[in-house]
C-alpha positions in Angstrom: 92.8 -46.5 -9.6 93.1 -50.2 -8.2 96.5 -52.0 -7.7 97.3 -54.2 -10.0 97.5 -56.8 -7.4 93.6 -56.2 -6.7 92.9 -56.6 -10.4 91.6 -60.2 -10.0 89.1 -59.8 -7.5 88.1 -56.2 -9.5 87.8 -58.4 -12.7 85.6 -61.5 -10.7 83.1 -58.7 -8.9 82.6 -56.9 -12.5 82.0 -60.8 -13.8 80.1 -61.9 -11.5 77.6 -59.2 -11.6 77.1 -58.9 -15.2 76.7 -63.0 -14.8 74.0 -62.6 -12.1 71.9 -59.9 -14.2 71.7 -62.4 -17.1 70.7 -65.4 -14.9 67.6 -62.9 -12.9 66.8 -61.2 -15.4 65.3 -63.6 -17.3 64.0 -65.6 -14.4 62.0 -62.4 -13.1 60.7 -61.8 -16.5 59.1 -65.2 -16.5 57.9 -64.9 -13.3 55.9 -61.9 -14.4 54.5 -63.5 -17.2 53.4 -66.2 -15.1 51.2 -64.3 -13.5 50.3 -61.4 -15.7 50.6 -61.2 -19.7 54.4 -60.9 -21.0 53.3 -57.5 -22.0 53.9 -56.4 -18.2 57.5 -57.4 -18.8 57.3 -54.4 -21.4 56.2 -52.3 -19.3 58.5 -53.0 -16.3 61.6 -52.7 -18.5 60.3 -49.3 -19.9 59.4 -47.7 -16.9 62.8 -49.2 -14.8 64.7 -47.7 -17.9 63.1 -44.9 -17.7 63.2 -44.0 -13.7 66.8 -45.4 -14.0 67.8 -43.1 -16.7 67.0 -39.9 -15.1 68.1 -41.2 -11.2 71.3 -42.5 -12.7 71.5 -38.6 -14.8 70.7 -37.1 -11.6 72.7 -39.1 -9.3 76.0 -39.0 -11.2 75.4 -35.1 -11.2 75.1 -35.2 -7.5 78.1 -37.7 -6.9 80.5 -35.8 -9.1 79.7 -32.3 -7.1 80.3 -34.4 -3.7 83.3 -36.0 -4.7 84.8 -32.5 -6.3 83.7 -30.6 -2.5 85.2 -33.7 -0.4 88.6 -33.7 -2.8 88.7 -29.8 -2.5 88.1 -29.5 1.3 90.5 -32.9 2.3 92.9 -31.7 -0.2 93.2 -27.9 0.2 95.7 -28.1 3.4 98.0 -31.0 1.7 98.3 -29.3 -1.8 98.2 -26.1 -3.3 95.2 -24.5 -5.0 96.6 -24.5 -8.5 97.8 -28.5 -8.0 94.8 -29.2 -6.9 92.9 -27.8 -9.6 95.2 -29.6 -12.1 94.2 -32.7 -10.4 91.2 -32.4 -10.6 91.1 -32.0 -14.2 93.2 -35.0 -14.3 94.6 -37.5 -12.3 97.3 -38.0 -14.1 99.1 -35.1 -12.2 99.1 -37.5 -9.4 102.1 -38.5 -10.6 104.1 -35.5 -10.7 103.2 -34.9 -6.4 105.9 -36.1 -3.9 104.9 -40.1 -2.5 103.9 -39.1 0.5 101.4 -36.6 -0.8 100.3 -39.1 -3.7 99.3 -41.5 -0.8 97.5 -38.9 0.7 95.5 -37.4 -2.5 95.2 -41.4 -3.2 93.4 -41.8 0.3 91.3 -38.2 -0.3 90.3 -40.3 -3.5 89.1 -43.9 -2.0 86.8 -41.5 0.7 84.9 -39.7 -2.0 84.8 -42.8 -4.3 83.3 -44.3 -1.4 81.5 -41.8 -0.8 79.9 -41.6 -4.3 79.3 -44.8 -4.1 76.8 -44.6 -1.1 75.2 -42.0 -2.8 74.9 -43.9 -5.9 73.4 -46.9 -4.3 70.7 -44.6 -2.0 69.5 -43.3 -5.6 69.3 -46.9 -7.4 67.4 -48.2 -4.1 65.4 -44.9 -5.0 64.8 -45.9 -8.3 63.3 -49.2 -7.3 61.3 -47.9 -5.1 59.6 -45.8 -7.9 59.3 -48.5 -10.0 57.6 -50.4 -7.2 55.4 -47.3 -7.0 54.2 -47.3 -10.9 52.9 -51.5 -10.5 49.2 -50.9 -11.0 47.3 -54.6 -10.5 45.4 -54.1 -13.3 46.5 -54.2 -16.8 45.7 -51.6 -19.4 44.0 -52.5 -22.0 44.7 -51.0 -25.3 41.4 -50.8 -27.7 41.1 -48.8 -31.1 40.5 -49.6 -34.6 42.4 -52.0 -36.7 41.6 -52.3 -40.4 41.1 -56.4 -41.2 42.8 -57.8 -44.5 39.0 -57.4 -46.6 40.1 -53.2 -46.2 36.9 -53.4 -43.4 37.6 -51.2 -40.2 36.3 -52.4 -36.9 36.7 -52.0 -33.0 39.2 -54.7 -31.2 39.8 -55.2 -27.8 43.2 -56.7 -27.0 43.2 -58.8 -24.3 46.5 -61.2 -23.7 47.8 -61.4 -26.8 44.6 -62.3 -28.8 42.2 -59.6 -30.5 38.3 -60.1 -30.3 35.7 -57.7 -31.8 34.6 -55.2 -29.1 31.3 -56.6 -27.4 28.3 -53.6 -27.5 25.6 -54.2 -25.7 
C-alpha cells in the first residue's frame, strides 16, 4: 500500500538491492575461495539457505501473528469487530470505510508493517549469526572408495579439488 507518488523511490530501493546482492555476492564468494577451497562456498550457501529458510518460515509466522494482534488491538475502538475481521481477510474492504477511518486503519497498517519489519530484520541478523556459528576452520575432508576406469576399486582422499590414493603407513 504505497502512494503512487512514492512508487519511484519504492522501485530504486527494490533495484538497488537486488543490484548490490549480485555485485557481493560474487565478490564474497571469491574471497572465500581465496583463502579456503571453492568447495567452502558450497557449504556457506547451503547452510545460509538452510538457517535462512527455516528463520525466514519462522519469522514470517511470528510477524504475521504480531501484525494481526497490533491491527486487532489499534483497530478494535475505530471499527467494529465484524469490519475488522473483514479487513483483515482483505484489505480491499478498506475501501468501503469512511476517509477518515481509512486514514486511520492506513496508519494502524504502516505501525505493524513497521513493526514486522523490525522483527524481520532481528531474525535475519539471527540467521547470520548462526551461520557465523557453523564456520569450522578446518575443512572436511570427504574420503571413500571410487572405482577407477580399469573397473579397480581403491581408497581416495580428496583434498582441494584433486584426488590422490589414500597414504597407509
Amino acid at each position: 500500500m504505497v502512494p503512487k507518488e512514492k512508487y519511484p523511490a519504492q522501485a530504486a530501493q527494490l533495484a538497488a538491492s537486488t543490484a548490490l546482492g549480485s555485485l557481493v555476492g560474487p565478490l564474497i564468494g571469491g574471497a572465500i575461495s581465496q583463502d579456503t577451497t571453492w568447495r567452502w562456498v558450497f557449504l556457506l550457501n547451503g547452510a545460509l539457505l538452510q538457517s535462512r529458510m527455516f528463520g525466514g518460515a519462522l519469522g514470517l509466522a511470528i510477524a504475521s501473528n504480531v501484525l494481526n494482534n497490533h491491527l486487532r488491538s489499534s483497530l478494535a475502538s475505530i471499527i467494529s469487530a465484524e469490519k475488522l475481521d473483514a479487513l483483515l481477510q482483505s484489505t480491499a474492504s478498506i475501501q468501503l470505510l469512511p476517509p477518515e477511518t481509512q486514514r486511520q486503519v492506513l496508519a494502524a497498517f504502516s505501525d505493524g508493517y513497521n513493526l514486522q519489519m523490525k522483527i524481520m530484520t532481528g531474525f535475519a541478523g539471527a540467521q547470520l549469526l548462526t551461520v557465523g556459528l557453523l564456520w569450522r576452520k578446518n575443512q572436511i575432508s570427504v574420503v571413500g572408495e571410487k572405482t577407477v576406469a580399469d573397473g579397480e576399486a581403491r581408497n581416495l582422499e580428496k583434498t582441494d579439488g584433486v584426488d590422490e590414493p589414500l597414504r597407509t603407513t
